[in-house]
N, CA, C and O atoms as a MOPAC input file, in Angstrom:
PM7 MOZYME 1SCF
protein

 N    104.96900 1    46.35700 1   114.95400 1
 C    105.38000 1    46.50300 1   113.57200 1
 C    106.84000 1    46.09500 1   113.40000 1
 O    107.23000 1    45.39900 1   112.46200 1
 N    107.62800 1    46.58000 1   114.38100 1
 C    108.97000 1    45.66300 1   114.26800 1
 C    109.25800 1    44.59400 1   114.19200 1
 O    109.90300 1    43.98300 1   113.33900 1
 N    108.55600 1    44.14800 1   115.54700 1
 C    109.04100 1    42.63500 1   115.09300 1
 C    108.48100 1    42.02100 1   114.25400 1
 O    109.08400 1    40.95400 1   114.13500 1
 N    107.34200 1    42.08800 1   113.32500 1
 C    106.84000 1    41.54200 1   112.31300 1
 C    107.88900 1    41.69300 1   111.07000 1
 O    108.14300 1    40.88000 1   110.18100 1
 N    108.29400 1    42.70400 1   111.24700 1
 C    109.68900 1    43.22400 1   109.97500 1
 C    110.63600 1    42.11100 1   110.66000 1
 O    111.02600 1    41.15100 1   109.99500 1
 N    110.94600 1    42.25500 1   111.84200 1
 C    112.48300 1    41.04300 1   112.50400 1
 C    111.88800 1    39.55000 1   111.76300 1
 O    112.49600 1    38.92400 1   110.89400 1
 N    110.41000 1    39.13700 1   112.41400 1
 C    110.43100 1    37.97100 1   112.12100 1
 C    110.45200 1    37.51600 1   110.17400 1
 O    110.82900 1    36.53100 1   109.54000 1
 N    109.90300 1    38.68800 1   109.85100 1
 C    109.78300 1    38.40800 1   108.26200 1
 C    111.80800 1    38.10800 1   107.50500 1
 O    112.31400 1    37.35200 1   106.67500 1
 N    112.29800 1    39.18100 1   108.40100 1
 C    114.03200 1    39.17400 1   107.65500 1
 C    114.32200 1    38.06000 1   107.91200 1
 O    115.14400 1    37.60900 1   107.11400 1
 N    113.84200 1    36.98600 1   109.12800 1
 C    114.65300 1    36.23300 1   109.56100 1
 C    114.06500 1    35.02200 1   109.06900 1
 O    114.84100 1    34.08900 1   108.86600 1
 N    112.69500 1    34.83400 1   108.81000 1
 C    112.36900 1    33.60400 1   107.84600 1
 C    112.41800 1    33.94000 1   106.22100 1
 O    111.99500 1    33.12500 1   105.40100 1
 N    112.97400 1    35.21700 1   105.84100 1
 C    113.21200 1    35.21600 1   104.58100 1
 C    114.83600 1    34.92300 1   104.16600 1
 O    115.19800 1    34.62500 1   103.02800 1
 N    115.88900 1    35.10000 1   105.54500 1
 C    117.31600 1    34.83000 1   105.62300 1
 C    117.14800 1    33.05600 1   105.56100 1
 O    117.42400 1    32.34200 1   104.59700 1
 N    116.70500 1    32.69800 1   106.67100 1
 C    116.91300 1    31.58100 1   107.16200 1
 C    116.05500 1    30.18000 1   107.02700 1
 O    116.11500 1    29.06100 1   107.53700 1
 N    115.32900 1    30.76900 1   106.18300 1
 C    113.77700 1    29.77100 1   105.83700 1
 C    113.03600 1    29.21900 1   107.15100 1
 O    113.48200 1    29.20800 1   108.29900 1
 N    111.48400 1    28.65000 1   106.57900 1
 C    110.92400 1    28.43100 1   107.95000 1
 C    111.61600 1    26.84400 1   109.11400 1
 O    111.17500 1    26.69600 1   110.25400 1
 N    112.41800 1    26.11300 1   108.66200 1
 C    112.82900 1    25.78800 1   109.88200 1
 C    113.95600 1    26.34500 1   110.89800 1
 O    114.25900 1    25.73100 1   111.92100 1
 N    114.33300 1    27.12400 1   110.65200 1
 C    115.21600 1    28.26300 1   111.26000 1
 C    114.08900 1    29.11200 1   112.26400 1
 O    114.17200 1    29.33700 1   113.47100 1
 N    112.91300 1    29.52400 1   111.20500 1
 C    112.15100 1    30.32000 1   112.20700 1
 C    111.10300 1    29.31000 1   113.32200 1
 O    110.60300 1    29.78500 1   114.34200 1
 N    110.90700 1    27.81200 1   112.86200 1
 C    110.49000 1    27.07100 1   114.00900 1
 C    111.40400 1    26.94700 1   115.32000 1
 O    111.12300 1    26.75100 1   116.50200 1
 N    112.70100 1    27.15500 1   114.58500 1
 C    113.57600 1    26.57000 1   116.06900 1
 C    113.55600 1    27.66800 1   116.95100 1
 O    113.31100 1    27.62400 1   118.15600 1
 N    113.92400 1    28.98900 1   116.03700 1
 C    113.41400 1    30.16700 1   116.70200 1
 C    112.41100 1    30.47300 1   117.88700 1
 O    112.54100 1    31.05000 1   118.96600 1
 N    111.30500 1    29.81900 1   117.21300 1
 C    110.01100 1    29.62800 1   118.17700 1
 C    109.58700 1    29.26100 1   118.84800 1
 O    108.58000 1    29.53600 1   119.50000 1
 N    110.67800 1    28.11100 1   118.84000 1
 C    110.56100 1    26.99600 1   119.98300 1
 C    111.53500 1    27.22100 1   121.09600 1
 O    111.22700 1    27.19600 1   122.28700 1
 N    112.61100 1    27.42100 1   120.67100 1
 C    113.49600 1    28.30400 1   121.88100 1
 C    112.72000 1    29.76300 1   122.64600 1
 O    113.14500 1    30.28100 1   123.67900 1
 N    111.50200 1    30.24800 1   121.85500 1
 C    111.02600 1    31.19900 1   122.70500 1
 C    110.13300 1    30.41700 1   123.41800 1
 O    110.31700 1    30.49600 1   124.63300 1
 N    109.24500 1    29.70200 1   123.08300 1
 C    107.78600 1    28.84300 1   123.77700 1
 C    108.69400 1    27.87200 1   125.10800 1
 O    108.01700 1    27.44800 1   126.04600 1
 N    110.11400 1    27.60900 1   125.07800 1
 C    110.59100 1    26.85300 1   126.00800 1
 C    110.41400 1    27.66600 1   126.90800 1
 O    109.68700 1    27.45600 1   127.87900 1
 N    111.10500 1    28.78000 1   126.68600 1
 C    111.62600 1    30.47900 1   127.84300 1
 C    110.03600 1    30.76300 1   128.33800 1
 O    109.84500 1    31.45200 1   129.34000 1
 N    109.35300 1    30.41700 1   127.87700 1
 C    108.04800 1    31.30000 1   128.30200 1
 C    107.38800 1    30.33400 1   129.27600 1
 O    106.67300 1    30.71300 1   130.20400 1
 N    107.80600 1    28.45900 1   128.88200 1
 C    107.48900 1    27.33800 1   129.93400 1
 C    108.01600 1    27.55600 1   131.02700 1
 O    107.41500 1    27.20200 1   132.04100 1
 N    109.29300 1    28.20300 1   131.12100 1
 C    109.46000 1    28.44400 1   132.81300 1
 C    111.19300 1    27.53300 1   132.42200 1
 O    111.97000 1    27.27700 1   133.34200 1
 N    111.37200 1    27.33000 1   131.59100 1
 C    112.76000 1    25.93600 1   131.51400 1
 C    114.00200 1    27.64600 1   131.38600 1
 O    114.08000 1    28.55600 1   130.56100 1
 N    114.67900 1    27.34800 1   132.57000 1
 C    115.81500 1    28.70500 1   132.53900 1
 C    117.06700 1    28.15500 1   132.79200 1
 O    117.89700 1    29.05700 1   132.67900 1
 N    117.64000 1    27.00200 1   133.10800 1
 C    118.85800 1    26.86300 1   132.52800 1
 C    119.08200 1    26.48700 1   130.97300 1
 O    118.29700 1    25.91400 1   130.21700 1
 N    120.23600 1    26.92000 1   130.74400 1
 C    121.05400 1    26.77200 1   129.37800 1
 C    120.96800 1    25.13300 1   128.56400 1
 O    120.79700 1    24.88500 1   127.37100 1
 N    121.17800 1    24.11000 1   129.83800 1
 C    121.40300 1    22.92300 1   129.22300 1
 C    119.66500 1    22.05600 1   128.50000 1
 O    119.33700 1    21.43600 1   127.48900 1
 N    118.85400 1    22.64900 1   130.07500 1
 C    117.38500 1    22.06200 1   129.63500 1
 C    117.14400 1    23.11300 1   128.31400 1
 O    117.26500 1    22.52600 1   127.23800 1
 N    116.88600 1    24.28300 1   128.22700 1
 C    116.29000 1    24.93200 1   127.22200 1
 C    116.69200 1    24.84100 1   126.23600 1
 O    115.99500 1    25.29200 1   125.32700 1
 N    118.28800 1    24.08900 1   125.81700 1
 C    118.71200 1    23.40900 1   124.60400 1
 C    117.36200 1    22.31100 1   124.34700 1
 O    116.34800 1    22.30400 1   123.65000 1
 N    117.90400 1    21.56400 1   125.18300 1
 C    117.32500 1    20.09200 1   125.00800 1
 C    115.92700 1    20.47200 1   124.79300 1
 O    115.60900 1    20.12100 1   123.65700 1
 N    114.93300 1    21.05600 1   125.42200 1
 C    113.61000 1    21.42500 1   125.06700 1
 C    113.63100 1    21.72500 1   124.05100 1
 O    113.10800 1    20.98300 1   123.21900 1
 N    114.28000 1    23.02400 1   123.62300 1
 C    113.95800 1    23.06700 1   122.21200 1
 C    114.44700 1    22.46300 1   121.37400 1
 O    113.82100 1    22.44200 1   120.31400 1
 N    115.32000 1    21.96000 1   121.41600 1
 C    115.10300 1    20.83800 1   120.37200 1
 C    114.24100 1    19.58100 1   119.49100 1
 O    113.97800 1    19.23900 1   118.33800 1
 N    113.89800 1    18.95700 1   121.68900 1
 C    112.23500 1    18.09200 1   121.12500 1
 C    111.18300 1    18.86100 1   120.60100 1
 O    110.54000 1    18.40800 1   119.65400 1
 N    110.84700 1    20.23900 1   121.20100 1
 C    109.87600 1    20.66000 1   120.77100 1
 C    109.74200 1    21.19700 1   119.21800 1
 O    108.73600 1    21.59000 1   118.62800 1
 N    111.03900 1    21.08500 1   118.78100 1
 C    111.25700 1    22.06900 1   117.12900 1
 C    110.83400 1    20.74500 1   116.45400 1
 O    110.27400 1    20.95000 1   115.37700 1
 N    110.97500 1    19.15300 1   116.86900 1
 C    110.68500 1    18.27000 1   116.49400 1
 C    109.78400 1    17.87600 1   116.35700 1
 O    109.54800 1    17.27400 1   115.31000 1
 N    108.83500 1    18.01200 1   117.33200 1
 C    107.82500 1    17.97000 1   117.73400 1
 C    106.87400 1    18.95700 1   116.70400 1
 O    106.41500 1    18.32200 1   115.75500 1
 N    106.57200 1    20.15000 1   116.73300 1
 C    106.70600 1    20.98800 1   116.29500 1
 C    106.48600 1    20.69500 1   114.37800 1
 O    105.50400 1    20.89800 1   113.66300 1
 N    107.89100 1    20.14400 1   114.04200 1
 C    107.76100 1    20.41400 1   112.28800 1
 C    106.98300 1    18.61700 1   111.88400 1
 O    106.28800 1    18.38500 1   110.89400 1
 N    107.30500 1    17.76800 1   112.78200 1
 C    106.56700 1    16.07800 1   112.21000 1
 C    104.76000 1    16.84700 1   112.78800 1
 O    103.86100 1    16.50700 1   112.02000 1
 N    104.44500 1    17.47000 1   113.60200 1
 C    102.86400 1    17.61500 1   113.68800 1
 C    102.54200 1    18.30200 1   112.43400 1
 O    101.79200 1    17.85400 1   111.56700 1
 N    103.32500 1    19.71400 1   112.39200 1
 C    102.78600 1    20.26800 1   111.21400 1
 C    103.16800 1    19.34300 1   110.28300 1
 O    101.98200 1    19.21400 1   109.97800 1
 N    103.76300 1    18.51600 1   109.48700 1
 C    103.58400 1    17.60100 1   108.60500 1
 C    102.85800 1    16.55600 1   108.33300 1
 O    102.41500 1    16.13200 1   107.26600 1
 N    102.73300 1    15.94300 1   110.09100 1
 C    101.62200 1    15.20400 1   109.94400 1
 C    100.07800 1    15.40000 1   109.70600 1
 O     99.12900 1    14.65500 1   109.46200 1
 N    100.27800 1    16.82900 1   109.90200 1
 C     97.94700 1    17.53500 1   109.78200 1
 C     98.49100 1    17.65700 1   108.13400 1
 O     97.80100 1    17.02700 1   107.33300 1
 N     99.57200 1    18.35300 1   107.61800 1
 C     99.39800 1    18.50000 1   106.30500 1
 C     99.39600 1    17.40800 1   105.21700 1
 O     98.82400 1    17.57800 1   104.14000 1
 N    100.08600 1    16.23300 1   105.55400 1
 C     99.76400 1    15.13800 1   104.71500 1
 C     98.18400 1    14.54100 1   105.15400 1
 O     97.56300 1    13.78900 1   104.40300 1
 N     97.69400 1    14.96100 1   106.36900 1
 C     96.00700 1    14.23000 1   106.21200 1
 C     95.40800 1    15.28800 1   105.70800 1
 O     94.40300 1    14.78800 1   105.20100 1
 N     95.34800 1    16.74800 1   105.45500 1
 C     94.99700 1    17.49600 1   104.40500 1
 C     95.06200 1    16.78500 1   103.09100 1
 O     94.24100 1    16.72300 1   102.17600 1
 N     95.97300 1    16.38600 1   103.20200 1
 C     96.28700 1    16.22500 1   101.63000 1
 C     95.54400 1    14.31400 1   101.38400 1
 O     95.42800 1    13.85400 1   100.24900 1
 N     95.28700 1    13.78400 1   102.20100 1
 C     94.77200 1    12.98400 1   102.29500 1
 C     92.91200 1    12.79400 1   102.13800 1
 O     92.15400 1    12.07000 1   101.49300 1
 N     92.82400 1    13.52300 1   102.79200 1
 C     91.46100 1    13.94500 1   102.88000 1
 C     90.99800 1    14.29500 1   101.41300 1
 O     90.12800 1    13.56800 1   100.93400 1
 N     91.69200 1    15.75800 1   100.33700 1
 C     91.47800 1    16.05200 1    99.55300 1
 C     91.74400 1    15.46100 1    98.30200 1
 O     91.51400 1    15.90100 1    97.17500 1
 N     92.24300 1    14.44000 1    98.64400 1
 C     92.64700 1    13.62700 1    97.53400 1
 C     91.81300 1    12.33900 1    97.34300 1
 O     91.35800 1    11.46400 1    98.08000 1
 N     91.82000 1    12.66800 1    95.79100 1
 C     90.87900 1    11.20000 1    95.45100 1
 C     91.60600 1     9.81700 1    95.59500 1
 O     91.10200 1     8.74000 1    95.91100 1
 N     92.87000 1    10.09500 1    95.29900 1
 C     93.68800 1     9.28400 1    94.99700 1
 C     94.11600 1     8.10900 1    96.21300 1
 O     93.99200 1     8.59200 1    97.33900 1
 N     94.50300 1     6.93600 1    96.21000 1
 C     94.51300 1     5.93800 1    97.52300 1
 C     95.97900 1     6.64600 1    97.97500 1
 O     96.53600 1     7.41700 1    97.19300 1
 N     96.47500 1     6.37700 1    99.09400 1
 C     96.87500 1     6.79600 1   100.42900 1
 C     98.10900 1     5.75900 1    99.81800 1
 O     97.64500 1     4.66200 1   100.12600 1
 N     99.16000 1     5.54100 1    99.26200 1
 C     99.83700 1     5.07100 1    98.65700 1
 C    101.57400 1     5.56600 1    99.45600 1
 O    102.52600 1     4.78600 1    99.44500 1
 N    101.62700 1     6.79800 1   100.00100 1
 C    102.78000 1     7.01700 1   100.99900 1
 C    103.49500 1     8.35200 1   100.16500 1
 O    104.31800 1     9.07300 1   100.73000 1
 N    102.99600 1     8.60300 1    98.53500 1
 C    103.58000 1     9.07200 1    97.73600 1
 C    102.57500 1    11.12700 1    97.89300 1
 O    101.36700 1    11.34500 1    97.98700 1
 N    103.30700 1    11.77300 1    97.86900 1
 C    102.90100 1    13.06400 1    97.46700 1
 C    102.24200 1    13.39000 1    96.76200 1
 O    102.68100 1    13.31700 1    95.61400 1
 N    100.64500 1    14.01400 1    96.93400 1
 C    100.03000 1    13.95700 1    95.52000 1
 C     99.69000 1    15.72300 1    95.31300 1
 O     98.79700 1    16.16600 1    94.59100 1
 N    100.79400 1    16.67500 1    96.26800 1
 C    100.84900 1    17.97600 1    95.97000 1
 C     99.82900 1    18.77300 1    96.40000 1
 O    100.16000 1    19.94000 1    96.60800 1
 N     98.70200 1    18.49500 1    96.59100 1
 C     97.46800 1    19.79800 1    97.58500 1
 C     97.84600 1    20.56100 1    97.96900 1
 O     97.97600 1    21.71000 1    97.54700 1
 N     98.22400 1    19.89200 1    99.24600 1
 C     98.42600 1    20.71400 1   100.77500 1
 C     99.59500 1    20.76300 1   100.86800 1
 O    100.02400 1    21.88000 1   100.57700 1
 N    100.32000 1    20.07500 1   101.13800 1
 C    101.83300 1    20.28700 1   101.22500 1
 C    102.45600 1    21.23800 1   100.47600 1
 O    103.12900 1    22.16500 1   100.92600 1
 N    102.20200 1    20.97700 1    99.19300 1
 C    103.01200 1    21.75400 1    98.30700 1
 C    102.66800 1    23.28600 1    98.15500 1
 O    103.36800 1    24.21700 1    97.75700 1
 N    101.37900 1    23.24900 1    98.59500 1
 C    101.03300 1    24.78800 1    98.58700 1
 C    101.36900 1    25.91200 1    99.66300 1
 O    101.41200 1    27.13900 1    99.57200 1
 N    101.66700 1    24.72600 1   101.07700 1
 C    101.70700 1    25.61100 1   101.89700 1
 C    103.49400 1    25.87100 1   102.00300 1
 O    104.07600 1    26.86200 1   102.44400 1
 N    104.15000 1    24.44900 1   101.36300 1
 C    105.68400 1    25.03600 1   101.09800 1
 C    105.65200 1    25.99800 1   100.61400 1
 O    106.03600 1    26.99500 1   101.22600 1
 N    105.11200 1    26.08700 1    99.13400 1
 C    105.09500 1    27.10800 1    98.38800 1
 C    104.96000 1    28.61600 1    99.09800 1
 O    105.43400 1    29.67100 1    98.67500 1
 N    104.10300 1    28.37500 1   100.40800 1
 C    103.45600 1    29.98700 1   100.88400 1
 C    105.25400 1    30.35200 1   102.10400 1
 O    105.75400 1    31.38600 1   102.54500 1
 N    105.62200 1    28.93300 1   102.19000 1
 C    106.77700 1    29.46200 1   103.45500 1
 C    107.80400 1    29.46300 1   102.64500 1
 O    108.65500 1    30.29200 1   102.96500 1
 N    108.18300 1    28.47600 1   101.16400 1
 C    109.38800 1    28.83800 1   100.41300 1
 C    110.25600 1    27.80700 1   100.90200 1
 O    111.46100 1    27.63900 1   100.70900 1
 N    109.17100 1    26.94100 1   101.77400 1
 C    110.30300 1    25.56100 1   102.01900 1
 C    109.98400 1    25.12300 1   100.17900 1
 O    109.00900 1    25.29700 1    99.44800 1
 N    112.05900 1    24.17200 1    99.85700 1
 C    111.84800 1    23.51100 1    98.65100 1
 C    111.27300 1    22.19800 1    99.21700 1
 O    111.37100 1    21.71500 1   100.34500 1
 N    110.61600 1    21.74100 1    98.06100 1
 C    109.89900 1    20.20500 1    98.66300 1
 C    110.28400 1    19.16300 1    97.20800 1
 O    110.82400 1    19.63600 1    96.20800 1
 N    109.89500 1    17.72000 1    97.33700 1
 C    110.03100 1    16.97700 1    96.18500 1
 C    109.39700 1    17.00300 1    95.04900 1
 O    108.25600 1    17.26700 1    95.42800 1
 N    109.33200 1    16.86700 1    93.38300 1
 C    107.92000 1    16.67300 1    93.24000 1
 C    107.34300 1    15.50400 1    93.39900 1
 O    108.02000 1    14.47900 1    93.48000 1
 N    105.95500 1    15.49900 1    93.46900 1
 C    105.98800 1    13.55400 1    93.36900 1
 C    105.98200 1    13.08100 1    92.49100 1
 O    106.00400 1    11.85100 1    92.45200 1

């Protein structure tokens, strides 16, 4: 129950890419990476890694559900709803 309260203060302080990097600096520690310099560098690719996948499944969500041709432009589904659920700001299209 705590840390559900820690993690909620800290993606409601810091929004959710704060709490990816967060996550990814823990998922490094848990790979076994224990110096200071690699577990930077890991988490870093992996926070990268990390926010272009989740963007990339959510624009083919939004691809999929859309009638509309595949044009490069935002047509709001998926993306925008699930910003909406984390409180990332996004563009409109």
């Amino acid at each position: 129950m705590v840390s559900a309260y820690l993690i909620a203060s800290v993606v409601s302080a810091v929004g959710m890419i704060g709490f990816i990097g967060l996550a990814a600096a823990t998922i490094v520690r848990q790979l076994g990476v224990r110096t200071l310099t690699w577990q930077l560098i890991a988490s870093i690719i992996l926070s990268a890694l990390l926010l272009a996948l989740t963007d990339l499944i959510l624009q083919l969500i939004t691809l999929l559900l859309s009638n509309k041709p595949a044009d490069g432009r935002s047509h709001g589904t998926a993306r925008h709803a699930v910003a909406a659920l984390v409180d990332v700001p996004s563009a409109a299209a």
